[in-house]
N, C-alpha and C positions, 0 to 999 in steps of 0.2 A: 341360487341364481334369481335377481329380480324379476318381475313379470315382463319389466322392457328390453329388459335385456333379451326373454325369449322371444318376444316378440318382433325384436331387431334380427333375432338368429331366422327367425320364421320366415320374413320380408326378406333374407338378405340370400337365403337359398331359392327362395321364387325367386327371386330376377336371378339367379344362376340356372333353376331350370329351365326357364324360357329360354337363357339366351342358348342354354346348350340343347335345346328343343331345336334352335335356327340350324345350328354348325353339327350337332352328333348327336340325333333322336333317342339311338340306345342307349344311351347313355345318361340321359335324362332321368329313366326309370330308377336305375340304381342312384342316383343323387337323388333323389325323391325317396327313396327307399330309408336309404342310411339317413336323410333330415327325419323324417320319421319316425326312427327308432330311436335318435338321438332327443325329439323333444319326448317318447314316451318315457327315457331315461328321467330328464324333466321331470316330467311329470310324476313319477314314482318316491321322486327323489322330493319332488314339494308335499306328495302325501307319506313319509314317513313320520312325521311329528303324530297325524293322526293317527296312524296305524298303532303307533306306540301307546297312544293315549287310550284306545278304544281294547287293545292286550290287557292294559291295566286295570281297566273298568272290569274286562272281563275276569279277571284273577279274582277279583273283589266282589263280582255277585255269583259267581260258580256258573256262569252261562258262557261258558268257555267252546260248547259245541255249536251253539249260535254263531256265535260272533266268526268260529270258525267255517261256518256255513257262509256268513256272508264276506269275510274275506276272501273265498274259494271264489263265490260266484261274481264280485264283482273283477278279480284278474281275470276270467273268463270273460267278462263282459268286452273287460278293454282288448284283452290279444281277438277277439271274433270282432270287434268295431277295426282294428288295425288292419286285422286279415283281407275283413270287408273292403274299407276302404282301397286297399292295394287292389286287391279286383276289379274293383270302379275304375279306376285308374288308367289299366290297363284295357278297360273299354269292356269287359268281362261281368256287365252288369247281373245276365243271367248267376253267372258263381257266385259275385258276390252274395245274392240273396240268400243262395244253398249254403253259403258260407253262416249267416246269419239264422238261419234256420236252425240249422245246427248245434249252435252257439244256443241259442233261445231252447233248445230240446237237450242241450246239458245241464243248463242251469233247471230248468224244472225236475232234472233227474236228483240232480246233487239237491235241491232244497224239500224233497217228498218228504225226509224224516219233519223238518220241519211244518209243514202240510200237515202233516199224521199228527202232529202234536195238538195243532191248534185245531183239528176236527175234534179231538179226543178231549180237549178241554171243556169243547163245546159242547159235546155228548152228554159230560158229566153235568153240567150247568143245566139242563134241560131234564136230567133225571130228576 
């Protein structure tokens, strides 16, 4: 899908949430909700060439646990900025941030072996 085209799809659900913000408030949420998921499909779907590309590299230099680290941490990244946002959303400013926090305190979990590597590289460099 071209970028105007999501960008047409983007534009063309705001003025469908406003106008059903006027006639049926509730209901605005969940039409926000599913435009949302639908452009992170999007979005997923324009990052697979690189996903693919960056598998390969990795087959090819044996840094397959890396690379695996950082496609772990950056889908975490997008579903806690999605979650986030929907919290904002819903006026839920406070969650959102715990929502983010959260997010931010997994990815520093998941990337520690990482961490441990480059202090230990360091260690060694300095003996």
């Amino acid at each position: 899908m071209s970028f105007y085209k999501i960008i047409g799809f983007a534009v063309t659900g705001l003025i469908i949430i406003i106008v059903m913000r006027r006639l049926k408030d509730e209901y605005a949420f969940f039409i926000s909700l599913l435009l949302g998921t639908c452009l992170m499909v999007c979005a997923v779907g324009i990052l697979a060439p690189v996903i693919e590309y960056l598998r390969e590299i990795s087959e090819s230099v044996n840094a397959s646990s890396y690379l695996s680290i950082l496609f772990k941490t950056a889908g975490i990244a997008l579903i806690t900025t999605l979650a986030a946002d929907m919290c904002r959303d819903c006026g839920e400013a406070s969650l959102s941030s715990k929502v983010e926090l959260c997010g931010k305190s997994t990815i520093l979990l998941l990337s520690l072996p990482l961490i441990k590597a480059v202090f230990e590289n360091v260690f060694d460099l300095l003996k």
